[in-house]
PyMOL CGO cylinders between C-alpha atoms (Angstrom):
from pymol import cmd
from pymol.cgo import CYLINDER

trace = [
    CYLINDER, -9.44, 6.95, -22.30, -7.12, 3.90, -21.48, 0.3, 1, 1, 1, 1, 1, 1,
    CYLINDER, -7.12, 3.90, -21.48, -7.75, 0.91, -19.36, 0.3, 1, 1, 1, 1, 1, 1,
    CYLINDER, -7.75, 0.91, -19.36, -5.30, -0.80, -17.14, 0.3, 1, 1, 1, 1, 1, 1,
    CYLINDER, -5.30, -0.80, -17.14, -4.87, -2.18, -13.99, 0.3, 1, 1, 1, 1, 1, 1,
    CYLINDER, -4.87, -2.18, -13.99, -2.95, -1.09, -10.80, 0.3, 1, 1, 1, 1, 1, 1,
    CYLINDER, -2.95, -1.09, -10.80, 0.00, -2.52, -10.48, 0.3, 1, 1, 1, 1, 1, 1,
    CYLINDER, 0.00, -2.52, -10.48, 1.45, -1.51, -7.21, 0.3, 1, 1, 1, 1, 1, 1,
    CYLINDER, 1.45, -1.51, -7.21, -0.08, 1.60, -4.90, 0.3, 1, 1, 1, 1, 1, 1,
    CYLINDER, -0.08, 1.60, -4.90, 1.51, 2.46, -1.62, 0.3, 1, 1, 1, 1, 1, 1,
    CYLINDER, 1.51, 2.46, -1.62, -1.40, 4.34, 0.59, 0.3, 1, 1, 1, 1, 1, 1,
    CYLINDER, -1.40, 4.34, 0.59, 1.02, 5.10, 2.99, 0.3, 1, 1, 1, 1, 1, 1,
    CYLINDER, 1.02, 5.10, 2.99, 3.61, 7.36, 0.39, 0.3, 1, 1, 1, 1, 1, 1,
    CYLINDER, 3.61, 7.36, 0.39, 0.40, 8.09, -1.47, 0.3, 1, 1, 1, 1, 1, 1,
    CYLINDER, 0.40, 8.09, -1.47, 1.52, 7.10, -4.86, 0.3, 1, 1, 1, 1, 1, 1,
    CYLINDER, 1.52, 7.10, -4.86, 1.49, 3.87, -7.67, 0.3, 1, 1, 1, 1, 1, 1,
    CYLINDER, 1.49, 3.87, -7.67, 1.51, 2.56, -11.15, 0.3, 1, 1, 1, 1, 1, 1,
    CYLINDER, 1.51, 2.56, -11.15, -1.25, 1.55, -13.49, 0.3, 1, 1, 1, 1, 1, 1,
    CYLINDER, -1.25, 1.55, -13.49, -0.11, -1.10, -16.24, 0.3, 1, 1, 1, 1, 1, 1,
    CYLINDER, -0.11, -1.10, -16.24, -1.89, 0.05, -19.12, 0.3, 1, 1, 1, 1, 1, 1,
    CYLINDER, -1.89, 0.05, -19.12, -4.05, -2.95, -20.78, 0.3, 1, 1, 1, 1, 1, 1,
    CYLINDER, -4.05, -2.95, -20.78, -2.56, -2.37, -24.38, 0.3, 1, 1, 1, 1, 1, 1,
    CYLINDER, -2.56, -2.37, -24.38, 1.41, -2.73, -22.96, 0.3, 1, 1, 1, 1, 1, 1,
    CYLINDER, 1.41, -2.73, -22.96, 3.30, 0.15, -23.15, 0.3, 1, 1, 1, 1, 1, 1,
    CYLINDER, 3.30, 0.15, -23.15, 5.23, 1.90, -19.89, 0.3, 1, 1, 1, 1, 1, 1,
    CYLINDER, 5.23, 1.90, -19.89, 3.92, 1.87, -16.50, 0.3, 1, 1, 1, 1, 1, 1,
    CYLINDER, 3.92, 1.87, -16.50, 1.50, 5.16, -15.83, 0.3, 1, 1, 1, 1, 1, 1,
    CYLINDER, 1.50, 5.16, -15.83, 2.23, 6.91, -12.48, 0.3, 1, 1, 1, 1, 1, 1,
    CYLINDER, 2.23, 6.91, -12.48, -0.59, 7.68, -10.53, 0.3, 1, 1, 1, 1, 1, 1,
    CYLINDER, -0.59, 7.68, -10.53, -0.92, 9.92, -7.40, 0.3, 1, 1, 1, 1, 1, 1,
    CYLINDER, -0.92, 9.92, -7.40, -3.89, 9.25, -4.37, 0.3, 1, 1, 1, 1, 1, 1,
    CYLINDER, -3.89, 9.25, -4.37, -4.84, 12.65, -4.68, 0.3, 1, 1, 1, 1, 1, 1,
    CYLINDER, -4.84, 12.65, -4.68, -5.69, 11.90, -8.29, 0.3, 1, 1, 1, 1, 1, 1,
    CYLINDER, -5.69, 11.90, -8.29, -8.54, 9.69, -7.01, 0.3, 1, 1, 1, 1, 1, 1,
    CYLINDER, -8.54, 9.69, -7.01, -9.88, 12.17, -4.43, 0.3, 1, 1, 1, 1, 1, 1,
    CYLINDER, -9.88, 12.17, -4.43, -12.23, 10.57, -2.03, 0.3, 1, 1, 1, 1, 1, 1,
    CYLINDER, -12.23, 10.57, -2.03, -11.47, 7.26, -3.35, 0.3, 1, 1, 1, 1, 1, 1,
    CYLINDER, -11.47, 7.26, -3.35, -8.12, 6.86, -2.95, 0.3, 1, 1, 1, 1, 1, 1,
    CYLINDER, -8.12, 6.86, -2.95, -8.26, 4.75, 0.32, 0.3, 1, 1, 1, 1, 1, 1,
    CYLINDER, -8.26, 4.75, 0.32, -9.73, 2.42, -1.83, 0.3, 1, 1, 1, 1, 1, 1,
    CYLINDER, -9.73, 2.42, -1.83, -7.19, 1.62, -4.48, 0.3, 1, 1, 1, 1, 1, 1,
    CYLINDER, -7.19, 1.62, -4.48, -5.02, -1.27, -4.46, 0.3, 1, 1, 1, 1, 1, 1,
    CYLINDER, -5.02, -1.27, -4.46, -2.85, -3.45, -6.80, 0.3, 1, 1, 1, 1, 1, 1,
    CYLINDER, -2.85, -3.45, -6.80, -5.36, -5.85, -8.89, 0.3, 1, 1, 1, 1, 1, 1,
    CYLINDER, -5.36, -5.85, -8.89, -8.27, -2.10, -9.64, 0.3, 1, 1, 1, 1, 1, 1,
    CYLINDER, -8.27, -2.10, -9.64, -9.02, -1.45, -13.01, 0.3, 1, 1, 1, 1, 1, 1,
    CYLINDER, -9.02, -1.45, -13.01, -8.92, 1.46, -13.92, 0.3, 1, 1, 1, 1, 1, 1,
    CYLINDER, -8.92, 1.46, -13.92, -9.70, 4.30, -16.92, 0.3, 1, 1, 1, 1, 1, 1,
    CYLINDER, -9.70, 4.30, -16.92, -7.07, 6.81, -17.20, 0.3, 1, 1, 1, 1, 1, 1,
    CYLINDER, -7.07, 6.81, -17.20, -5.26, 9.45, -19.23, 0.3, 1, 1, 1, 1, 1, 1,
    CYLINDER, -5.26, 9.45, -19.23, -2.10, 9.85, -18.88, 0.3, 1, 1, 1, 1, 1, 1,
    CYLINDER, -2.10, 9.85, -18.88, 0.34, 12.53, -20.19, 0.3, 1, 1, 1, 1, 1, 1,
    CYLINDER, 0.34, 12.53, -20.19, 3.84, 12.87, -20.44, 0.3, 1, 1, 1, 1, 1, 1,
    CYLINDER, 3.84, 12.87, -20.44, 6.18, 14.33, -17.41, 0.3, 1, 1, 1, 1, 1, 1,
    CYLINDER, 6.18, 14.33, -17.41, 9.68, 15.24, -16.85, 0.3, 1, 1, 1, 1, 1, 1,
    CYLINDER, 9.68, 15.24, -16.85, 10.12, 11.15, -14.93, 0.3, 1, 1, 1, 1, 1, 1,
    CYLINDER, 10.12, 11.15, -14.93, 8.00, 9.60, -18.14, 0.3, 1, 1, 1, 1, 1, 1,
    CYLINDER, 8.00, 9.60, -18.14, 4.01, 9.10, -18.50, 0.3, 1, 1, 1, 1, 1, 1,
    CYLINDER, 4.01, 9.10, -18.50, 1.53, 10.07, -15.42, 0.3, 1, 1, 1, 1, 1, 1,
    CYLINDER, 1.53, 10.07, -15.42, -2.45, 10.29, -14.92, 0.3, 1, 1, 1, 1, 1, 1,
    CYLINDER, -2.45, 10.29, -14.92, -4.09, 13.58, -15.90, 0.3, 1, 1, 1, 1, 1, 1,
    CYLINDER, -4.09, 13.58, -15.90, -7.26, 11.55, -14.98, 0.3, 1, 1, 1, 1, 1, 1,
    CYLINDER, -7.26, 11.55, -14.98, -8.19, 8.71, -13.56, 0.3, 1, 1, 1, 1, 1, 1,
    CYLINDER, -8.19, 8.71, -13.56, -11.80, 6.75, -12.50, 0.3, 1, 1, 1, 1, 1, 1,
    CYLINDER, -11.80, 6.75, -12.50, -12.04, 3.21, -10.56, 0.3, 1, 1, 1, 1, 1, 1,
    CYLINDER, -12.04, 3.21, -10.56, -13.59, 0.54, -12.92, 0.3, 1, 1, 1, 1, 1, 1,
    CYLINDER, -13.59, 0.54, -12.92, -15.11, -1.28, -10.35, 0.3, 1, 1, 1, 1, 1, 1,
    CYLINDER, -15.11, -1.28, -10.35, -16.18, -1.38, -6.38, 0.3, 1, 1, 1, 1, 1, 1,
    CYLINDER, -16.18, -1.38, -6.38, -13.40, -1.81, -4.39, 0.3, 1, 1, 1, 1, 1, 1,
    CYLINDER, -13.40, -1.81, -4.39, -14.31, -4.82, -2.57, 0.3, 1, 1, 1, 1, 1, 1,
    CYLINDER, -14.31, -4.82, -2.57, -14.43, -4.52, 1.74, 0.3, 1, 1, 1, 1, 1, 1,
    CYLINDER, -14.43, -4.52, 1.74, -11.69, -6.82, 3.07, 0.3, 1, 1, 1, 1, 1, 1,
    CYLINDER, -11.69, -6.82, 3.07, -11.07, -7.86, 6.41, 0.3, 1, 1, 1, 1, 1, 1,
    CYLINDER, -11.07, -7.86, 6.41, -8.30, -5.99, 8.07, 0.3, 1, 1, 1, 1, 1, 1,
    CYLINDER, -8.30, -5.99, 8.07, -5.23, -7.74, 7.53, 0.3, 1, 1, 1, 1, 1, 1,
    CYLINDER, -5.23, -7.74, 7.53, -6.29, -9.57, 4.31, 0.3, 1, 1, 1, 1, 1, 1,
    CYLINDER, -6.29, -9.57, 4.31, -5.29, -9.64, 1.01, 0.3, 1, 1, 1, 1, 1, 1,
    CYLINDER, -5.29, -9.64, 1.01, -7.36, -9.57, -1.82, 0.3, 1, 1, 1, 1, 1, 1,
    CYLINDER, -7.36, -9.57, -1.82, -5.77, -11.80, -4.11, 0.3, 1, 1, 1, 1, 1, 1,
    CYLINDER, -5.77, -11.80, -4.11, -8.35, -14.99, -3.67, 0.3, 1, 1, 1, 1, 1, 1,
    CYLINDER, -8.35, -14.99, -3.67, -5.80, -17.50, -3.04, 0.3, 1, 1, 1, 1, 1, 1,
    CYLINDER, -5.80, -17.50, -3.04, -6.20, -18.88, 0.78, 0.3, 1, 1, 1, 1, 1, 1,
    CYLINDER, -6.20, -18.88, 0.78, -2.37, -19.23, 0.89, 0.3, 1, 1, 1, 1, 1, 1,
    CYLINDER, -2.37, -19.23, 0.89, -1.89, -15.76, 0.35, 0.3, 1, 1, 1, 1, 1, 1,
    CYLINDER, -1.89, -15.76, 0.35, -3.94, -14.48, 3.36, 0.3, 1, 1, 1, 1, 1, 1,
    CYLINDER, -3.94, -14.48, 3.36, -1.87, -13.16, 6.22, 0.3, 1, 1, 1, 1, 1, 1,
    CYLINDER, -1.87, -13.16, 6.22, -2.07, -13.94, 9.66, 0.3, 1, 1, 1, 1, 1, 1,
    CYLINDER, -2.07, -13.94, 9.66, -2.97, -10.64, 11.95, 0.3, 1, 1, 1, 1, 1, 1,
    CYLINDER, -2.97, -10.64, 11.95, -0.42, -10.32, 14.78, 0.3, 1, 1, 1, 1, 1, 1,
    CYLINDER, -0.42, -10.32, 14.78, -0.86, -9.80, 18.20, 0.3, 1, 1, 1, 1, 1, 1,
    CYLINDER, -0.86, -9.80, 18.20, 0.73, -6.26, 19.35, 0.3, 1, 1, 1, 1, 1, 1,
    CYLINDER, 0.73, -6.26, 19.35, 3.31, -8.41, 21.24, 0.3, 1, 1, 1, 1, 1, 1,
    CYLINDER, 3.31, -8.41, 21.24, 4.40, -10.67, 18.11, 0.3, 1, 1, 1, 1, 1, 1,
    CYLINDER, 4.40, -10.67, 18.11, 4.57, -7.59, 15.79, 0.3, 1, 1, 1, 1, 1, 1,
    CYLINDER, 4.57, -7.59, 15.79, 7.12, -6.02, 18.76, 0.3, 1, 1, 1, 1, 1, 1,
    CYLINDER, 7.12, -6.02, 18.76, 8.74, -8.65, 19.08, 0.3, 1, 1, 1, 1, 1, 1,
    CYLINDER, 8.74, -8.65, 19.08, 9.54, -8.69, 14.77, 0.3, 1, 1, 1, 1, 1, 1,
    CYLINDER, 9.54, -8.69, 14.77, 10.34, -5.17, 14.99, 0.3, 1, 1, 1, 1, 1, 1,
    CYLINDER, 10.34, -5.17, 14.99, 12.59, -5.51, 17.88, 0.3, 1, 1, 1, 1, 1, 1,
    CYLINDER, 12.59, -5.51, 17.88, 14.22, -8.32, 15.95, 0.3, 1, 1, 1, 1, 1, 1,
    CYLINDER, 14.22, -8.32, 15.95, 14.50, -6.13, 12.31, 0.3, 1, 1, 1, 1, 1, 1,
    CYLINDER, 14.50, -6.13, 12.31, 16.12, -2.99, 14.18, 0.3, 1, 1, 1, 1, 1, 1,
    CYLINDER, 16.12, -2.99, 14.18, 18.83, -4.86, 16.14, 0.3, 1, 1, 1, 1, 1, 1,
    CYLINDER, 18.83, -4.86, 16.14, 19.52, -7.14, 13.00, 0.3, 1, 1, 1, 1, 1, 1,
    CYLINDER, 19.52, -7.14, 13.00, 19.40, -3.77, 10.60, 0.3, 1, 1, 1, 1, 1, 1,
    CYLINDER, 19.40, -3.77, 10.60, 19.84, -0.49, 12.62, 0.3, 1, 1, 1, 1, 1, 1,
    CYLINDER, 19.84, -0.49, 12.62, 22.50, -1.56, 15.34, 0.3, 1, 1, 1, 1, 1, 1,
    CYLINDER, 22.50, -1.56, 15.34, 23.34, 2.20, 16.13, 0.3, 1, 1, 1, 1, 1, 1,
    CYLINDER, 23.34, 2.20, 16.13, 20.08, 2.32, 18.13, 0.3, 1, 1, 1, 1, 1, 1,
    CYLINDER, 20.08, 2.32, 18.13, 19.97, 2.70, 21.87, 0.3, 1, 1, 1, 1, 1, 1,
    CYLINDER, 19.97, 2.70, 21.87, 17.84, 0.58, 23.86, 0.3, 1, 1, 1, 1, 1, 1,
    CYLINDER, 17.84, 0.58, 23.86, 15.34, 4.07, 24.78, 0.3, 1, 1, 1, 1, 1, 1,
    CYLINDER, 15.34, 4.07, 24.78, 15.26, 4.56, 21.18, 0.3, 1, 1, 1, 1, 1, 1,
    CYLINDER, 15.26, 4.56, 21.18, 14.44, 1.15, 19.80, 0.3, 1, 1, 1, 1, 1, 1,
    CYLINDER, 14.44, 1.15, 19.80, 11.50, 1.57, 22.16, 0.3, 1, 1, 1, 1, 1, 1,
    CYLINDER, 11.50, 1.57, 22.16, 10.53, 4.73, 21.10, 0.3, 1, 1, 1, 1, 1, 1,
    CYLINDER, 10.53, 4.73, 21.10, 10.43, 3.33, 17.22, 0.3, 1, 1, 1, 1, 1, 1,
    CYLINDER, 10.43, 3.33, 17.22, 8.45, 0.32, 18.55, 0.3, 1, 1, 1, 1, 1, 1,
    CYLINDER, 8.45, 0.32, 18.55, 5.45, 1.78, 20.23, 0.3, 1, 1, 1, 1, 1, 1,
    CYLINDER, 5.45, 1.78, 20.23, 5.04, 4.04, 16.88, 0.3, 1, 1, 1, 1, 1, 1,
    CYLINDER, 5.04, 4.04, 16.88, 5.19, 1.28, 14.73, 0.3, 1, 1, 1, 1, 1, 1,
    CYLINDER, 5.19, 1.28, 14.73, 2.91, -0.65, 17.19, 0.3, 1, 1, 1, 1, 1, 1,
    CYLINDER, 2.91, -0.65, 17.19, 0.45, 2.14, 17.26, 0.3, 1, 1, 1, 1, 1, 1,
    CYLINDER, 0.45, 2.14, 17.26, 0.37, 2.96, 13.22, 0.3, 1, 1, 1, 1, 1, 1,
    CYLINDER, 0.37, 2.96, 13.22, -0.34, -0.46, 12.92, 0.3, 1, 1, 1, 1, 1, 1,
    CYLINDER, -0.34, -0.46, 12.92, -2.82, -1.01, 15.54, 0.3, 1, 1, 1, 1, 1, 1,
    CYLINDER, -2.82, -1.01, 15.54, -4.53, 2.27, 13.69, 0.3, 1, 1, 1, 1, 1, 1,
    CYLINDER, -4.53, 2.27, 13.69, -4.24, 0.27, 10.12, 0.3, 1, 1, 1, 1, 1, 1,
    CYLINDER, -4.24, 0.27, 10.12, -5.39, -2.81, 11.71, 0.3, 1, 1, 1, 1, 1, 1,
    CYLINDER, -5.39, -2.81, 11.71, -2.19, -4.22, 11.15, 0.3, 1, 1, 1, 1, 1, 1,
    CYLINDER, -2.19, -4.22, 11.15, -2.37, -5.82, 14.59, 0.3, 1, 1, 1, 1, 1, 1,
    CYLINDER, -2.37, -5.82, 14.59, -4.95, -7.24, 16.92, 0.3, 1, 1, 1, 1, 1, 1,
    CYLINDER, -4.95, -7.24, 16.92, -5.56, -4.93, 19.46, 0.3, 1, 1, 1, 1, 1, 1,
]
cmd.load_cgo(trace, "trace")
């Protein structure tokens, strides 16, 4: 089996890439591929996989966490650097930002649906613990 490390895993689309330790092409890696564990993974894990070769390039025919994923605070990266920790937002504030990114981004929205977007967002996040609550 290879090592690597993860190199970027999206929990939310449910997929990622491992960056094999000996070089080589990123590995594609699916959360169902680490079963009960996969609301553990994130960018930094080792990892021992296998990987085999798929129509898009190579992906994991196996895969096993290398360590403990450590328990962070909601709304905390686990990089170790103080500067890279992120500040949790109140519901309001994080409203506010969307209400700013849709009018800047999606001007086609009416005001009923802009609203509608918001308290979705609002409540993902609150259920992530995105946002204070």
């Amino acid at each position: 089996m290879a090592v690597g490390t993860i190199l970027r895993y999206d929990e939310i689309r449910g997929y990622g890439f491992i960056a094999p330790a000996g070089g080589g092409d990123d590995v594609f890696v699916h959360a169902n591929d680490f079963g009960e564990r996969r609301h553990q993974v994130h960018p930094g894990l080792h990892v021992e996989f296998e990987a085999e070769y798929g129509e898009r390039g190579p992906k994991v025919s196996a895969v096993r966490l290398l360590e403990e994923a450590p328990v962070e605070p909601k709304g905390r990266t686990t990089s170790g650097d103080d500067e890279a920790l992120c500040d949790v937002l109140t519901a309001a504030q994080f409203r506010t930002e969307v209400t700013e990114v849709l009018l800047q981004h999606v001007s086609t929205l009416t005001a009923a649906q802009v609203v509608q977007v918001r308290t979705k967002l609002v409540d993902h996040a609150r259920a992530h613990g995105w946002v204070e609550s």
